[in-house]
C-alpha positions as CSV (number, residue, x, y, z in Angstrom):
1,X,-140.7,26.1,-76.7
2,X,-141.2,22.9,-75.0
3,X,-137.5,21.6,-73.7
4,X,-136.5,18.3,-75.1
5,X,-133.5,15.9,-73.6
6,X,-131.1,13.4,-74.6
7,X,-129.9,10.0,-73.6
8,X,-127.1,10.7,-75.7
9,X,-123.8,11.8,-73.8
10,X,-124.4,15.7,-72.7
11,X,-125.3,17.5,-69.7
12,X,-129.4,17.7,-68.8
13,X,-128.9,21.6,-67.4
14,X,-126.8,22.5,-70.1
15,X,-129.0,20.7,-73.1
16,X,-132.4,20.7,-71.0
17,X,-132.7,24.0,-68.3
18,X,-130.9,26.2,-70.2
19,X,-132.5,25.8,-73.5
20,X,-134.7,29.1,-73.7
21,X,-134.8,32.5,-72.9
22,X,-132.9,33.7,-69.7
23,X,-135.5,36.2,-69.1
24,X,-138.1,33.6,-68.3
25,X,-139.6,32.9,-65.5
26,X,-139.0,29.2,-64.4
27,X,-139.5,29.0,-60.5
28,X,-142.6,30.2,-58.5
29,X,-141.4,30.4,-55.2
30,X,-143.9,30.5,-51.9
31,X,-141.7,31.3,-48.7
32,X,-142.4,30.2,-45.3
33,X,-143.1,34.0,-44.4
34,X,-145.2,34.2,-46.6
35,X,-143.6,36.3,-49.4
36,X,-143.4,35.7,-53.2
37,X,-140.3,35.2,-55.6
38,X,-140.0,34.9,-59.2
39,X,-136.6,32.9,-60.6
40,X,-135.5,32.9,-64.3
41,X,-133.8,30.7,-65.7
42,X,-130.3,33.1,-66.2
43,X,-130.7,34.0,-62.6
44,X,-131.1,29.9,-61.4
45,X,-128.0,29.1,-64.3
46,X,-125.9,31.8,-62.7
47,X,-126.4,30.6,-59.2
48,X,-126.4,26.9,-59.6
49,X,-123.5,26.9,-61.8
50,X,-121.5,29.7,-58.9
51,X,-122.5,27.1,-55.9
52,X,-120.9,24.5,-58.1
53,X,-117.7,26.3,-57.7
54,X,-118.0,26.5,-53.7
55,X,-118.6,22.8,-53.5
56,X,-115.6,22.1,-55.8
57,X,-113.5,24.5,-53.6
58,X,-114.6,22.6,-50.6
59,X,-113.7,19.0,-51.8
60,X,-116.5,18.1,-54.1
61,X,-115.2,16.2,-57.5
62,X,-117.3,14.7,-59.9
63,X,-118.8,11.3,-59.0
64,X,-118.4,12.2,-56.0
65,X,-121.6,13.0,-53.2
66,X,-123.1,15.8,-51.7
67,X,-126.4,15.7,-49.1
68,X,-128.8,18.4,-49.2
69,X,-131.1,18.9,-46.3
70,X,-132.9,22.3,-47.6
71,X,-136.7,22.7,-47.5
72,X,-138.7,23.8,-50.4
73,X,-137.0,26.9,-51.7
74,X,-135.1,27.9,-54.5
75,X,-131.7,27.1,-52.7
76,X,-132.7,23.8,-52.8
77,X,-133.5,23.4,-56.5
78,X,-130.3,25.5,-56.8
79,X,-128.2,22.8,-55.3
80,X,-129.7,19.8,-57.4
81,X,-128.7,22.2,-60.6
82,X,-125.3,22.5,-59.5
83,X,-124.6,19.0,-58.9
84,X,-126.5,17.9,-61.9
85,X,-124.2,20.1,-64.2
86,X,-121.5,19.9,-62.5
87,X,-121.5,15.9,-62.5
88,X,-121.9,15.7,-58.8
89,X,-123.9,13.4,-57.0
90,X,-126.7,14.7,-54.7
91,X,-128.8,12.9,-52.1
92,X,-131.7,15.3,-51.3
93,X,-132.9,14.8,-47.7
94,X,-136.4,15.8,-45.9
95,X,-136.3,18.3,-43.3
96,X,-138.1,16.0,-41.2
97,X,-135.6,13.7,-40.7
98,X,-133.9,13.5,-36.6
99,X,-130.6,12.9,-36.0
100,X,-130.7,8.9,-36.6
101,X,-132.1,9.8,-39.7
102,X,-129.1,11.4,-41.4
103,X,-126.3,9.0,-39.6
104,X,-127.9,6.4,-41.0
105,X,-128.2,8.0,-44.5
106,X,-124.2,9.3,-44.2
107,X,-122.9,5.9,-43.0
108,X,-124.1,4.4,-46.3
109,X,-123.7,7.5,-48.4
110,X,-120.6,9.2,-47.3
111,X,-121.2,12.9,-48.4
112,X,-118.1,15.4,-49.1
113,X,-120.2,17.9,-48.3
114,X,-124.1,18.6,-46.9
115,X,-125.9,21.6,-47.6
116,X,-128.1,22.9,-45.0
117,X,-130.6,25.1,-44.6
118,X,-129.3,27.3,-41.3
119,X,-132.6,26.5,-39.6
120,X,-131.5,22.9,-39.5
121,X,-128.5,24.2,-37.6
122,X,-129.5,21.7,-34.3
123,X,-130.6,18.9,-36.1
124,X,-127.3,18.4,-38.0
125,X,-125.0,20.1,-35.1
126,X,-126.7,17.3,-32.8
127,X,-126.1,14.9,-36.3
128,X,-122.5,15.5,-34.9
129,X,-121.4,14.8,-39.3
130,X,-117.8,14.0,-40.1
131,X,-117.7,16.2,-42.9
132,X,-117.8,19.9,-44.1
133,X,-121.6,22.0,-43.9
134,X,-122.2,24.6,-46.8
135,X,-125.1,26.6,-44.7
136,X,-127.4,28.2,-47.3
137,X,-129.0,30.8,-47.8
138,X,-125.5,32.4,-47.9
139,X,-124.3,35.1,-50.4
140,X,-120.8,34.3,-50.0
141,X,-121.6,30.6,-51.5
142,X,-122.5,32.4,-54.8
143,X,-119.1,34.9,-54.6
144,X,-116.7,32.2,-57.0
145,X,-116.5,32.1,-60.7
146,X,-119.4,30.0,-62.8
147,X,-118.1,26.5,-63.3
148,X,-118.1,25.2,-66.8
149,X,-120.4,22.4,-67.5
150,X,-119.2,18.8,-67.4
151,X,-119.9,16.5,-70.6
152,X,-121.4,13.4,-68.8
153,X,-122.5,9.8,-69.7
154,X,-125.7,8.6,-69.4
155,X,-124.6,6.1,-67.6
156,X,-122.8,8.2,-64.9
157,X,-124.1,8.4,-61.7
158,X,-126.3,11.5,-60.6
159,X,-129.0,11.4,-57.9
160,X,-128.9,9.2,-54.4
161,X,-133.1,8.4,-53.4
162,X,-133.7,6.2,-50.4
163,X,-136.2,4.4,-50.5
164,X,-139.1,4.7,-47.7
165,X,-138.3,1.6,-45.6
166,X,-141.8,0.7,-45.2
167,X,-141.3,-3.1,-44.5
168,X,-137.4,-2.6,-43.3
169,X,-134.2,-0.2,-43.2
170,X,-134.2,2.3,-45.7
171,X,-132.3,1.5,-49.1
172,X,-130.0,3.9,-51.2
173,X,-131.0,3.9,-55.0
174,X,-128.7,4.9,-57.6
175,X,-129.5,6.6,-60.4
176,X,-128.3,7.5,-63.8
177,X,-128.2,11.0,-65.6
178,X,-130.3,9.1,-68.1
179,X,-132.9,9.3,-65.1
180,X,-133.3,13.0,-65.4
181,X,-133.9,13.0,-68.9
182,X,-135.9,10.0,-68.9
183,X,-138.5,12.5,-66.9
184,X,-139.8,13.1,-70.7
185,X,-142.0,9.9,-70.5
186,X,-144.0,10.0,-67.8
187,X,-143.8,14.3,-68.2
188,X,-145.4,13.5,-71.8
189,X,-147.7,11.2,-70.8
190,X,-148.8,11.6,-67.3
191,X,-148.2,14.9,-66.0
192,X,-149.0,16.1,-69.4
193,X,-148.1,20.0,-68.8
194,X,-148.0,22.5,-72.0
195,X,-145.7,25.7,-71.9
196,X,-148.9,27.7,-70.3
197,X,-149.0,25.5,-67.5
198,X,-147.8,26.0,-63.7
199,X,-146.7,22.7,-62.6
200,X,-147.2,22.5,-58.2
201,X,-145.6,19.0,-57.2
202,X,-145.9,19.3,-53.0
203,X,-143.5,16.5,-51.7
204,X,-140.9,17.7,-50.5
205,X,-137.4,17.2,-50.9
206,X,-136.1,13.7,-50.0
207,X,-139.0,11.9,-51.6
208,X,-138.6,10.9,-55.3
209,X,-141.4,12.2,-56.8
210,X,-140.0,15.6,-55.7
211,X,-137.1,14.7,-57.4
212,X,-138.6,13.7,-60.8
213,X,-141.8,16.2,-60.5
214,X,-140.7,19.1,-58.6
215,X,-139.4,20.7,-61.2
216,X,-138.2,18.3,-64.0
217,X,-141.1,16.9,-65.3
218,X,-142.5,20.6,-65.9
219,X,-138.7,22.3,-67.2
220,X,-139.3,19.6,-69.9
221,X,-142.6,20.1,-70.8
222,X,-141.3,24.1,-71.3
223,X,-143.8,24.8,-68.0
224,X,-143.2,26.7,-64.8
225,X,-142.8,25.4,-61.5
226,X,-144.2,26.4,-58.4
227,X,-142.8,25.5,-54.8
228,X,-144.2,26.3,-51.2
229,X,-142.0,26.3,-48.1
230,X,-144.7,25.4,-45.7
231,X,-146.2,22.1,-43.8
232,X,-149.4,20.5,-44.8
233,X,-152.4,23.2,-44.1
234,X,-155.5,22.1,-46.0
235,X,-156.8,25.8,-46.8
236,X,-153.3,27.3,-47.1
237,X,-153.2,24.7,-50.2
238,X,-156.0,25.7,-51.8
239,X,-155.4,29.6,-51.5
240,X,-152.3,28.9,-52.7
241,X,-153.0,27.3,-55.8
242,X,-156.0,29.7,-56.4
243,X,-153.2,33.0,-56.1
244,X,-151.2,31.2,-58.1
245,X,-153.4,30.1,-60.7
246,X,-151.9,26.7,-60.6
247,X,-153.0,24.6,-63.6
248,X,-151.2,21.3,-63.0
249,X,-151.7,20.1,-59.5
250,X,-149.7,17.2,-57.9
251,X,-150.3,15.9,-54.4
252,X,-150.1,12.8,-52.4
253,X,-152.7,10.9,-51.5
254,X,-153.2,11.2,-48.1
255,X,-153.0,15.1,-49.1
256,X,-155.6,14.7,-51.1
257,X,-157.7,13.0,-48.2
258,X,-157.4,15.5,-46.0
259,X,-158.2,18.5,-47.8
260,X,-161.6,16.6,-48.8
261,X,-162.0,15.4,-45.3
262,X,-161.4,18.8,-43.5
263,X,-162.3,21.4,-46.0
264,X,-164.3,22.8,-48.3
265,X,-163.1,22.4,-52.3
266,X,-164.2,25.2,-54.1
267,X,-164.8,25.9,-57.8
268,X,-161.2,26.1,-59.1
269,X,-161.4,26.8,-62.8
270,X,-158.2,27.7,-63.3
271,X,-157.4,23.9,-62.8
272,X,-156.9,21.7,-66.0
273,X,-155.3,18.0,-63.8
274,X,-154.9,16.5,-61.0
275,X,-152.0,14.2,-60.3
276,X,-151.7,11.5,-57.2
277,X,-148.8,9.1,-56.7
278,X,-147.7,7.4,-53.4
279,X,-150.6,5.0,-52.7
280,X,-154.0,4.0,-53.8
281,X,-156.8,6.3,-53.7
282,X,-159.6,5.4,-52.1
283,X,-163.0,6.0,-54.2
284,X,-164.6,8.8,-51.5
285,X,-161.9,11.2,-51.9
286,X,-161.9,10.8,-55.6
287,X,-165.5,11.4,-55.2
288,X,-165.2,14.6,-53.6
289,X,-162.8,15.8,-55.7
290,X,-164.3,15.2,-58.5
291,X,-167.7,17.0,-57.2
292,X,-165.8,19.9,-56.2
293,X,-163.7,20.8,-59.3
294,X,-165.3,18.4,-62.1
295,X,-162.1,16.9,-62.6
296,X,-160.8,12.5,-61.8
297,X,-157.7,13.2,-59.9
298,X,-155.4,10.7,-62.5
299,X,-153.7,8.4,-59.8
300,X,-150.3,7.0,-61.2
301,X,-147.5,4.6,-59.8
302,X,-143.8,4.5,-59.7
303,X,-141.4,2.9,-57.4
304,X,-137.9,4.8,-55.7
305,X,-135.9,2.5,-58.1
306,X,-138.1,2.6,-61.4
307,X,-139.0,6.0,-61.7
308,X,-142.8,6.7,-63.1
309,X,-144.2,3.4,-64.2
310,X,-147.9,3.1,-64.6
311,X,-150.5,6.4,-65.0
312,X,-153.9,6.8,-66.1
313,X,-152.7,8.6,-68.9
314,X,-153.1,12.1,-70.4
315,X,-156.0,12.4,-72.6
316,X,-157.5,9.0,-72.0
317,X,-160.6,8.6,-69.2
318,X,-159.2,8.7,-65.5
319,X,-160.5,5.3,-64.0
320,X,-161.6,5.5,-60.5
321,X,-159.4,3.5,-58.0
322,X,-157.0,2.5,-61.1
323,X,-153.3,3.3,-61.0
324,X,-153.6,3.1,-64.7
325,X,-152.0,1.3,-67.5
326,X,-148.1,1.0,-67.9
327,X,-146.9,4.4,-69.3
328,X,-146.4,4.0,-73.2
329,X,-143.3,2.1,-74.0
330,X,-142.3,0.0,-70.7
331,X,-143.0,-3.7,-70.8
332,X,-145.3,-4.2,-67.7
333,X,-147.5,-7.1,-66.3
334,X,-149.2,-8.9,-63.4
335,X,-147.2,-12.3,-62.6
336,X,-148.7,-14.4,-59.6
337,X,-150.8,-10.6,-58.6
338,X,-147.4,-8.6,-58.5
339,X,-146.4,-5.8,-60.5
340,X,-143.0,-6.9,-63.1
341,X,-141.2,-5.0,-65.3
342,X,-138.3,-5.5,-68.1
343,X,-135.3,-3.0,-66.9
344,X,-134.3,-2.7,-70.6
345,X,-137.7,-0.7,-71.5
346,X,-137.6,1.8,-68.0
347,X,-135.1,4.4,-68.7
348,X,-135.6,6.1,-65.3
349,X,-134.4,1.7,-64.0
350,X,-131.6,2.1,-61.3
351,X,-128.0,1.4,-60.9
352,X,-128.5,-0.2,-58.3
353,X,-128.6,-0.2,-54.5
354,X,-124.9,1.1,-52.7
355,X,-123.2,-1.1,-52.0
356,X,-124.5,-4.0,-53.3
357,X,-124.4,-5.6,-57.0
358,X,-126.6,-4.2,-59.4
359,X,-129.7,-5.5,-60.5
360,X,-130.3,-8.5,-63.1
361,X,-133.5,-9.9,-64.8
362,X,-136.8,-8.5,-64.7
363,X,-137.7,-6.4,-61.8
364,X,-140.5,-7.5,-59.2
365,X,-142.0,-5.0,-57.7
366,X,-143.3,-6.7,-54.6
367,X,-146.8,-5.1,-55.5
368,X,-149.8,-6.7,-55.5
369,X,-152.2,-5.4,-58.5
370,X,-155.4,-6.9,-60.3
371,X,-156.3,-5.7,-63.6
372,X,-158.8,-5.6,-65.5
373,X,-160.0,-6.6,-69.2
374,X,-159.1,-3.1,-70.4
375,X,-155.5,-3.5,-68.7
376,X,-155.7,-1.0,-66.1
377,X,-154.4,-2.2,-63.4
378,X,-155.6,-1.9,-59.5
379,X,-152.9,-1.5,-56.4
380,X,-154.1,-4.4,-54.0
381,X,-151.2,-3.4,-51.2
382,X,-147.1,-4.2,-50.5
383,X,-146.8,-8.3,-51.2
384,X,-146.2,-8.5,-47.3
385,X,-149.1,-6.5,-46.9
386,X,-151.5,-8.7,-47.7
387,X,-153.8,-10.5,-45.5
388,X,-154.4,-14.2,-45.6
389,X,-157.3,-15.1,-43.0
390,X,-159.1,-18.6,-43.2
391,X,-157.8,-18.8,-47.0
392,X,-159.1,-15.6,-48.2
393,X,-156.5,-13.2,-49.1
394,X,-157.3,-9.7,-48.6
395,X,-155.9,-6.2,-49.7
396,X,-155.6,-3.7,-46.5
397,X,-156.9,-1.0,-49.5
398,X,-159.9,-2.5,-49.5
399,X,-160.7,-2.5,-46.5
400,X,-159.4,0.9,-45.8
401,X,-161.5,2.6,-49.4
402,X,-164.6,1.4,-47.1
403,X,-163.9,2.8,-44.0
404,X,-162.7,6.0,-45.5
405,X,-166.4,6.5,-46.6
406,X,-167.3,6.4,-43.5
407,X,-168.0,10.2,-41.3
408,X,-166.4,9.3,-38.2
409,X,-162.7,7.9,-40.5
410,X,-160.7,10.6,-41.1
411,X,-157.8,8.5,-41.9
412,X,-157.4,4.2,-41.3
413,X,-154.8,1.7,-42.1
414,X,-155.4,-1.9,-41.9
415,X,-152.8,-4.5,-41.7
416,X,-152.8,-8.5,-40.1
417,X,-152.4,-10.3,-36.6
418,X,-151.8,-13.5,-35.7
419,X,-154.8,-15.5,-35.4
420,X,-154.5,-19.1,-34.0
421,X,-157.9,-20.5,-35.8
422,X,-157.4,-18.0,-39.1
423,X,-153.7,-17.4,-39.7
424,X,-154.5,-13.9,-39.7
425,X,-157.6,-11.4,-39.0
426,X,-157.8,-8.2,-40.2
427,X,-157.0,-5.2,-37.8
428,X,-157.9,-1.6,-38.6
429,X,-156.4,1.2,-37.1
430,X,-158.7,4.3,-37.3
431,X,-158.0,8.2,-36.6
432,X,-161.4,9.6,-36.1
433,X,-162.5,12.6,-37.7
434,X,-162.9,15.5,-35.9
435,X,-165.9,15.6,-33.4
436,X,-166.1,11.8,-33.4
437,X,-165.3,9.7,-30.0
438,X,-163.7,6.7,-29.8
439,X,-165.7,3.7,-28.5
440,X,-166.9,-0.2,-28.2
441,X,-170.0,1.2,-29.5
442,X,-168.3,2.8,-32.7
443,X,-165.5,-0.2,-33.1
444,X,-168.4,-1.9,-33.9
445,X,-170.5,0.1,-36.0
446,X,-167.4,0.6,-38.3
447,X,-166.9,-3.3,-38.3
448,X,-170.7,-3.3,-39.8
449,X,-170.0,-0.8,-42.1
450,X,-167.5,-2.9,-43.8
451,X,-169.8,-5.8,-43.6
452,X,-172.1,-3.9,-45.5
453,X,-170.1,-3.0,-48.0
454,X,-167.8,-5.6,-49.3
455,X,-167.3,-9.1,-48.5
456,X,-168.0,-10.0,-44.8
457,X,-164.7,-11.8,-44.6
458,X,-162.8,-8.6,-45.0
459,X,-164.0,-6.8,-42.0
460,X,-161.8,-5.8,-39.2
461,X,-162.2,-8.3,-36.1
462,X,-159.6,-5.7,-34.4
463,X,-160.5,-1.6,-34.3
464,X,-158.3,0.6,-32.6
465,X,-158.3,4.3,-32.4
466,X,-154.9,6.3,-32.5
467,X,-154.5,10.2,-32.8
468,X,-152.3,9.9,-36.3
469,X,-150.4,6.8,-38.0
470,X,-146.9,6.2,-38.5
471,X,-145.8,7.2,-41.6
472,X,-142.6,7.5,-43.7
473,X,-141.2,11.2,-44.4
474,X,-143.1,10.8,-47.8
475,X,-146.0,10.1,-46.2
476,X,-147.0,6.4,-46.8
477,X,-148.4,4.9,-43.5
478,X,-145.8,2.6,-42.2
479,X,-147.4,-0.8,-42.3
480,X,-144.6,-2.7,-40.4
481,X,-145.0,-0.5,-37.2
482,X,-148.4,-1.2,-37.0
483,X,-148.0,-4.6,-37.7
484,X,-145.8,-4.9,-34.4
485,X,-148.4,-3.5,-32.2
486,X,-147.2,-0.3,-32.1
């Protein structure tokens, strides 16, 4: 049976996980060494609602907040079910944060307790964290009694996301128990999975689409879920998904890019969609995929403190280089090129930032989109992203779609410097593909290739070559950095 929620006061594992037949199997879990579990849903409900207990016993009271820092396994999705019944709230963290990383996120947080994974031991004993560490895996943290299920508000608080600090210092966004349940929108119409379906969302945990798709979006569509505790390897994620007969496919991206700049795509049939949220998708790689399995990845938007807003939706033609059209139900539209939205028709909106008052009047996204007659609407870059040079303005994504076509671009990110006669000129920073070598001669042979292929304005007056770019621990490129030079 497909799982249905509630905004109605309730609990979203009581009325939502646990509505089916213990004996199912809703976790697919790929382990770092390599090995295979299957989780049902009594066997998560037992453990989830056990750990709840050890956190109480350790300090933890409703409202109040606990920081994971747990890769991709089911000890992870364990914690997020504990707190979520329990009426905790949990701030999920990457494992590839540093030491700064989680100071930062505890000064503004202020976790009762973290749960670690024990390989993190360093990072968070060099973290030096003034507060007590639940170390998972650990039998003994699933010895206590099953704690009962609180009855919550939709209004009560429930997840901590921050965002990616891509143009300054990270943010915390609140959210709402009405934000798990609120899943059923963009799970309906965007990720679109039926009970047959495996669901594989590959961001890992810290990142809000991991929050919202790693297993939510397919536990309300009645679908299974599939996570891999691994790093990025191109091949490893296909022969994954072909083992696993994954029929609902989720990456980022740049994830997407790499596998179709790196690797051969074979024939998957068992594939019915492919999902991409995080940032534009350049036209090549759509290209490629799209040869390889006959399917349009369907690129959709969302921001840390909206939840899924924008898709090209299920059952309606994917259009290449679109984001979409604004998911069914949530009053969207372009004002002055950016990306608003009415709070009162997004019911995965924030509470609000901590610390700060919450948010009034329609939300500006500090997007930049075009759209088109048909109202699908076309990411043009961050509002401080865009280029201004001799009065034309210019989207980095443009630029960057054409070099990406290129065979020497593995990967390029374009952003603005100072010019004295222009205001700004447009600077490219390339990683080569492999086998390609860096020089005057290609600098300018790229610069001609974007000549030839869009507007000669928009063509990098700046190359440089870097072995990899700076991105955030979701994996957007972190524009500010290069804007500094760095």
């Amino acid at each position: 049976m497909v799982l249905t929620g509630s905004v109605q006061p309730g609990n979203f594992v009581r009325d939502v996980v646990a509505n089916g037949d213990g004996a199912a199997v809703l976790l697919i879990e790929r382990a770092l060494d390599g090995r295979r579990h299957e989780h049902t849903r009594a066997a998560l409900l037992d453990r989830a609602a056990r750990l709840a207990t050890t956190l109480h016993q350790l300090g933890v009271r409703r409202g109040d907040l606990v920081l994971t820092i747990v890769g991709n396994r089911v000890e992870w999705v364990e914690s997020m079910l504990a707190c979520f019944g329990a009426g905790f709230v949990v701030l999920p963290c990457t494992e590839q944060f540093r030491a700064h990383d989680l100071q930062l996120r505890i000064g503004i947080a202020k976790p009762v307790v973290v749960i670690a994974d024990v390989r993190n031991r360093a990072l968070i004993e060099e973290a030096d964290l003034n507060c007590p560490v639940l170390w998972l895996p650990d039998a003994a943290a699933y010895d206590a009694d099953p704690t009962p299920y609180a009855e919550l508000h939709p209004t009560d608080p429930a997840l901590v996301i921050f965002t990616s600090g891509t143009s300054g210092p990270p943010k915390a966004v609140l959210h709402a128990q009405s934000y798990l349940t609120g899943q059923q929108l963009q799970a309906t119409q965007w990720v679109g999975a039926e009970t047959t379906d495996l669901v594989w969302c590959t961001a890992s945990p810290g990142w809000s689409k991991s929050a919202r798709n790693g297993f939510i979006a397919a536990w309300l569509r009645g679908a299974r879920a599939l996570i891999h505790d691994g790093r990025f390897d191109g091949k490893e994620r296909l022969a994954i998904a072909a083992e696993e007969s994954v029929t609902v496919w989720c990456m980022t991206p740049t994830e997407y890019r790499l596998i179709a700049a790196h690797t051969t795509i074979p024939a998957m049939p068992q594939l019915r969609t492919l999902l991409a949220a995080g940032e534009a998708l350049d036209p090549e790689t759509l290209r490629v995929w799209r040869a390889a399995t006959g399917i349009e990845v369907r690129d959709g938007y969302g921001q840390t403190e909206t939840g899924h807003l924008v898709g090209n939706h299920l059952g309606e033609p994917a259009r290449a280089g679109s984001m979409g059209k604004p998911i069914n139900g949530i009053d969207a539209w372009v004002e002055d090129g950016e990306l608003v939205v009415d709070p009162a028709t997004v019911p995965t909106f924030f509470l609000g930032y901590l610390g700060q008052e919450p948010p009034t009047g329609p939300w500006r996204t500090g997007d930049r989109v075009d759209t088109d007659a048909d109202g699908y609407l076309y990411f043009q870059g961050r509002a401080d992203d865009v280029i201004v040079s001799a009065g034309y303005r210019i989207g980095p994504f443009e630029v960057e779609s054409v070099l990406a076509e290129h065979p020497a671009v593995a990967e390029a990110a374009v952003v603005a410097v100072a010019d004295a006669e222009r205001g700004e000129v447009v600077r490219a920073v390339v990683v080569l593909a492999p086998g390609a070598e860096a020089s005057e001669a290609l600098a300018q042979e790229l610069q001609e290739h974007v000549k030839a292929r869009t507007a000669p304005y928009k063509y990098p007056r700046i190359v440089d070559f870097v072995t990899e770019l700076p991105k955030t621990a979701s994996g957007k490129v972190r524009r500010s950095v290069l804007r500094e030079g760095r």
